[in-house]
C-alpha positions as CSV (number, residue, x, y, z in Angstrom):
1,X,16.0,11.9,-8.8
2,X,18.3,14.9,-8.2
3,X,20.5,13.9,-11.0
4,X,17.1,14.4,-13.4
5,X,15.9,17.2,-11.4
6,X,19.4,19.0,-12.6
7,X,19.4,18.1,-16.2
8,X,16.1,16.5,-17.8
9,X,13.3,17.9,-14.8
10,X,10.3,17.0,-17.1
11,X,11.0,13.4,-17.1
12,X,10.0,13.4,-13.3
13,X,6.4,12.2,-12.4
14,X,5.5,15.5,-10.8
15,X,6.9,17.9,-13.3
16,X,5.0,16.3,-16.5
17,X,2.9,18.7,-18.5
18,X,-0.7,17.8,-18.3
19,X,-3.1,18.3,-21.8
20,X,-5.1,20.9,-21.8
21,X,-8.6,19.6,-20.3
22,X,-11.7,21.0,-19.1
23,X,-12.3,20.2,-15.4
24,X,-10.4,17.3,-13.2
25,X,-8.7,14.5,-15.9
26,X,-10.3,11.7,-15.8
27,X,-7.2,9.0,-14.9
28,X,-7.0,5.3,-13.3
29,X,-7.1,6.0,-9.5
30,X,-6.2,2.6,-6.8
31,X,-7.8,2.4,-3.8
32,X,-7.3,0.6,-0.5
33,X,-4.1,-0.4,1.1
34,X,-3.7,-1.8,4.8
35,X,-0.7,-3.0,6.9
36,X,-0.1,-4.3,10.7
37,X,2.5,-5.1,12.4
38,X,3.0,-8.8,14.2
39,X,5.9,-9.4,16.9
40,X,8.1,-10.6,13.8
41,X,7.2,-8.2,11.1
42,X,5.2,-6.2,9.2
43,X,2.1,-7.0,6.4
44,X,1.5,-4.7,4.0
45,X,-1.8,-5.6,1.5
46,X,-4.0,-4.4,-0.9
47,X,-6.5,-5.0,-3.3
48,X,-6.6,-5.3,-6.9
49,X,-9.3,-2.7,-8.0
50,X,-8.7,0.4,-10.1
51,X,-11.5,2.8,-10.6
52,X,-11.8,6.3,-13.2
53,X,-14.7,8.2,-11.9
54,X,-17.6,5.8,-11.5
55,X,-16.3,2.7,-13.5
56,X,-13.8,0.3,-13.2
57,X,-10.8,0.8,-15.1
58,X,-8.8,-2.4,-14.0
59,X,-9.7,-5.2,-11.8
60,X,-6.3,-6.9,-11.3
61,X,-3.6,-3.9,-11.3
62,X,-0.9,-4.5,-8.5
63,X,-0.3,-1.9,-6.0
64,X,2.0,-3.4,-3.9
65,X,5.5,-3.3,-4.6
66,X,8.9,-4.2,-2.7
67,X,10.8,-1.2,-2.5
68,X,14.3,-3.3,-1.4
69,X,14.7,-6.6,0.4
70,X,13.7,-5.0,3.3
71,X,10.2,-2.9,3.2
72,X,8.0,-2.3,0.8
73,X,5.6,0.3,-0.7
74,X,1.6,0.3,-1.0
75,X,-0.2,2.7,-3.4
76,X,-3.2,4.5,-3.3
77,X,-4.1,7.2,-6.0
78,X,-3.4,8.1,-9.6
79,X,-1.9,4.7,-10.5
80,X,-0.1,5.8,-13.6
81,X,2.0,8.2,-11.4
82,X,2.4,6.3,-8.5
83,X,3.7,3.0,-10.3
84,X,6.3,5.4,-11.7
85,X,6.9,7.0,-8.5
86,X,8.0,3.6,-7.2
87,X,9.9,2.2,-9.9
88,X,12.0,5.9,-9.4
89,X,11.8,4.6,-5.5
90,X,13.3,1.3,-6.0
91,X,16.2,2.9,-8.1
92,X,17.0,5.5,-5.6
93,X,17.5,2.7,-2.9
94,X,19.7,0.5,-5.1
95,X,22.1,3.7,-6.1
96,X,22.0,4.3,-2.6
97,X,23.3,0.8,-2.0
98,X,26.0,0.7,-4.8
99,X,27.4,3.8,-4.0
100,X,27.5,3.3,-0.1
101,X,27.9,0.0,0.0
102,X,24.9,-0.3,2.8
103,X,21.7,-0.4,2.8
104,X,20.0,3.1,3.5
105,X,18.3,3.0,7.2
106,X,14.0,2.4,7.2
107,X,13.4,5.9,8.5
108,X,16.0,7.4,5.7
109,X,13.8,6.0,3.2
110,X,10.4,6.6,4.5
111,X,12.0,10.1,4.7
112,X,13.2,9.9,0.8
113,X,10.0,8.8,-0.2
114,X,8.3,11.5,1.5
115,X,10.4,13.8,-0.6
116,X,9.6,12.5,-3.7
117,X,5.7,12.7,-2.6
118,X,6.2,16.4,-2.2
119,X,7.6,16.9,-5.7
120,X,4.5,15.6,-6.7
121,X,2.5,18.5,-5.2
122,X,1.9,20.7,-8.7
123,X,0.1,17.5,-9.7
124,X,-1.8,16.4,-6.7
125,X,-3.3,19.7,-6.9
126,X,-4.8,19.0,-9.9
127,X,-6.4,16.3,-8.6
128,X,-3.7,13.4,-9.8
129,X,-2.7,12.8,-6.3
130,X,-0.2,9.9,-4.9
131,X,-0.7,8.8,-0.8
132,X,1.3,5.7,-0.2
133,X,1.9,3.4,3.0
134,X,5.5,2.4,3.4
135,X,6.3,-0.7,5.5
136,X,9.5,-2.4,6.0
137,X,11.4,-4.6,8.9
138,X,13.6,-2.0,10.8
139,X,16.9,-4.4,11.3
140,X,18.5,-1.8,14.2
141,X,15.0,-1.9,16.2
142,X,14.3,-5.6,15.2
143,X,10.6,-4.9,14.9
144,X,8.2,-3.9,11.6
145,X,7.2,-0.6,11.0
146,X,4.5,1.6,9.3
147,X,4.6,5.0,7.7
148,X,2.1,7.2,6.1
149,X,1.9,10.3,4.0
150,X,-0.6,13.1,2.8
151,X,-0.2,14.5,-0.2
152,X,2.4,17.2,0.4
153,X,4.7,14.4,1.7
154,X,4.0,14.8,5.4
155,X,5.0,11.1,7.0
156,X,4.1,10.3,10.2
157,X,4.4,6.9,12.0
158,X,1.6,4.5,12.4
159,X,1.5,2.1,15.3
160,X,0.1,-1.1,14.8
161,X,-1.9,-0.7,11.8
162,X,-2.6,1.2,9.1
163,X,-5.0,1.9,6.2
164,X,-4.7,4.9,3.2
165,X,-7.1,5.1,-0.1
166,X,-10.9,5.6,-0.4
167,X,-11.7,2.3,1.7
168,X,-9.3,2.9,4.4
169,X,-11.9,4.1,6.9
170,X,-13.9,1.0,6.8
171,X,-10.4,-1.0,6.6
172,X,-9.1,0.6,9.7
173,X,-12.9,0.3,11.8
174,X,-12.2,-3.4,10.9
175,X,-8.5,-3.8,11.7
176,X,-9.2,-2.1,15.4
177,X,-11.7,-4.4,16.6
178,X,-9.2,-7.5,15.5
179,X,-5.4,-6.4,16.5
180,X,-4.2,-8.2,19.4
181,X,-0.2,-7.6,19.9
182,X,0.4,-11.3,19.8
183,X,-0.8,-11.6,16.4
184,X,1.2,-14.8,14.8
185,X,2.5,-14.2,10.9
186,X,-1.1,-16.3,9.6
187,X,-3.2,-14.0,11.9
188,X,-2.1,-11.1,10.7
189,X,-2.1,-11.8,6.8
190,X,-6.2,-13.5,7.8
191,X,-6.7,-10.0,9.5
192,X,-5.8,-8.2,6.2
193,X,-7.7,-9.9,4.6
194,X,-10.9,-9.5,6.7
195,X,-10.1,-5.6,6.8
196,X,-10.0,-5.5,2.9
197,X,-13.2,-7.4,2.6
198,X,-14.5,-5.0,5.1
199,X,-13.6,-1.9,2.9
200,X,-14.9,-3.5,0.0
201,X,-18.4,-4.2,1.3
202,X,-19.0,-0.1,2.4
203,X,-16.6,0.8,-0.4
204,X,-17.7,0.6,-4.6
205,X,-13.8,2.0,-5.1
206,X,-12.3,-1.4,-3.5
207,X,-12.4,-4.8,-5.0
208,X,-12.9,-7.7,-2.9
209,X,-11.9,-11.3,-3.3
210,X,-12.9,-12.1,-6.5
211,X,-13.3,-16.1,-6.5
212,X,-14.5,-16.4,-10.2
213,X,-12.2,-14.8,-11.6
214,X,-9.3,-15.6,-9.7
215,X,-8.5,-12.5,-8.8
216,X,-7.1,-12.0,-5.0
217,X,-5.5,-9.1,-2.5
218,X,-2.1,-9.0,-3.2
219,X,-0.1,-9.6,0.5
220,X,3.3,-9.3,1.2
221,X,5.4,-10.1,4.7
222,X,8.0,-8.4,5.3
223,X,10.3,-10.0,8.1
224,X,14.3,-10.1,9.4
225,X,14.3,-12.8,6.3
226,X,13.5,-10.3,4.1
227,X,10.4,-9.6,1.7
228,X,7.8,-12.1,0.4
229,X,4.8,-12.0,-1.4
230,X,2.3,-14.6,-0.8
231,X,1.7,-16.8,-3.5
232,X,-1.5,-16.7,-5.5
233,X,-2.5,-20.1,-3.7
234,X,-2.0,-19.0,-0.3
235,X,-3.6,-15.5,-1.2
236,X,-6.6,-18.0,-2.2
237,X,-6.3,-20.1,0.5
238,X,-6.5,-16.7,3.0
239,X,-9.3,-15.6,0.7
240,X,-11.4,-18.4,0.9
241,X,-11.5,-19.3,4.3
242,X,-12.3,-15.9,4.9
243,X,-15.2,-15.6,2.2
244,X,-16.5,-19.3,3.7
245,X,-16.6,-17.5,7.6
246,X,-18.6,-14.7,6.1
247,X,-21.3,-16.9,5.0
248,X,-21.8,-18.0,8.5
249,X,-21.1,-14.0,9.9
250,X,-21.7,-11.7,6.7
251,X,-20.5,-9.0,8.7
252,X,-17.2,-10.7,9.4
253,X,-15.9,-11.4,13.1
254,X,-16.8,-9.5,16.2
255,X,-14.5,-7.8,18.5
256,X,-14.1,-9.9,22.0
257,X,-15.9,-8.5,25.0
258,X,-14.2,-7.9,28.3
């Protein structure tokens, strides 16, 4: 990033040249991301919807990337940008790790990608905002961990769980009334779930499970083993017994009562 800063600038995501247009440009914008910690890690989720004003421009994009072996990054926003912003993210680690020959610390690359957020400021202005959720398996503190950002690159640390995009109100009302601290590795991928199917009923910008089509939340654990994704048949598996308990509770589980 600083190396293209110094000699080719307009390459970067944030210092592109927009078209003359007429009002706010009209561009692919994904919605919804959640994550929540369990004693042995972190999950980090999100659904497959993209949306351009009132229609849906994509209903399987992936917004859930690793960023290394160790965390992994969650977009919400102008895709287009934020897909590149990533790809420049994954990069930045892996130099990082050539030229030091160690792996850059969690909180040194929350606060790298927080940087590159606020180059992205000239943009986000004109409505072509980026606000990820960075989550990753801190090795020194032995625990998962959860960062988000506004759009000027502000990070602050979330505890527990976490939800950014247009849904993540309704996500975050539903992963309160679940989160237990015990929460085993199965409970906490089933809770994601619930939470996204949550934002998706209140929320036309998020895309549920979408059974006919094949067409799940894309979940990823992130552990001291490292990053997974969950395969498409577990991510159905998850989805489906989630989508069967709703037909018994269509507003989804209830919150235990002391």
């Amino acid at each position: 990033m600083d190396f293209l800063s110094e000699h080719q600038p307009e390459l970067l995501p944030g210092k592109r040249q927009l078209p003359p247009t007429q009002g706010v440009l009209e561009a692919p914008h994904g919605t919804t991301i959640v994550a929540v910690t369990f004693p042995g890690g972190v999950v980090l989720a999100g659904d497959r919807r993209a949306t351009m004003g009132n229609v849906i421009a994509q209903r399987d994009i992936e917004k859930v990337f690793p960023a290394d072996e160790y965390s992994a990054v969650g977009i919400a926003g102008t895709a287009g940008l934020a897909v590149e912003m990533v790809k420049l993210f994954q990069l930045e680690l892996e130099h990082f790790e050539k030229v030091e020959g160690a792996q850059l610390s969690l909180e040194g690359k929350a606060n790298r990608l927080s940087t590159m957020i606020r180059s992205n400021l000239g943009m986000a202005m004109q409505g072509l905002a980026v606000v990820p959720l960075f989550a990753g398996y801190d090795l020194d503190r032995e625990r998962g961990r959860i960062f988000s950002y506004d759009v000027t690159g502000g990070r602050s640390e979330e505890h527990n769980f976490a939800a950014t995009g247009s849904g993540s109100v309704f996500a975050r009302g539903a992963m309160k009334k679940l989160f237990r601290d015990d929460l085993t590795e199965e409970q906490a991928t089933t809770l994601v779930v619930q939470a996204l199917y949550d934002a998706a009923d209140d929320d036309s910008a998020t895309g549920g499970p979408d059974v006919a089509r094949r067409i799940y939340p894309i979940i990823t654990v992130i552990t001291e083993d490292g990053f997974r994704r969950l395969t498409e048949d577990e991510a159905s598996g998850l989805s489906r017994s989630v989508l069967q308990k709703r037909l018994e509770e269509p507003d989804g589980p209830k919150a235990a009562l002391l």
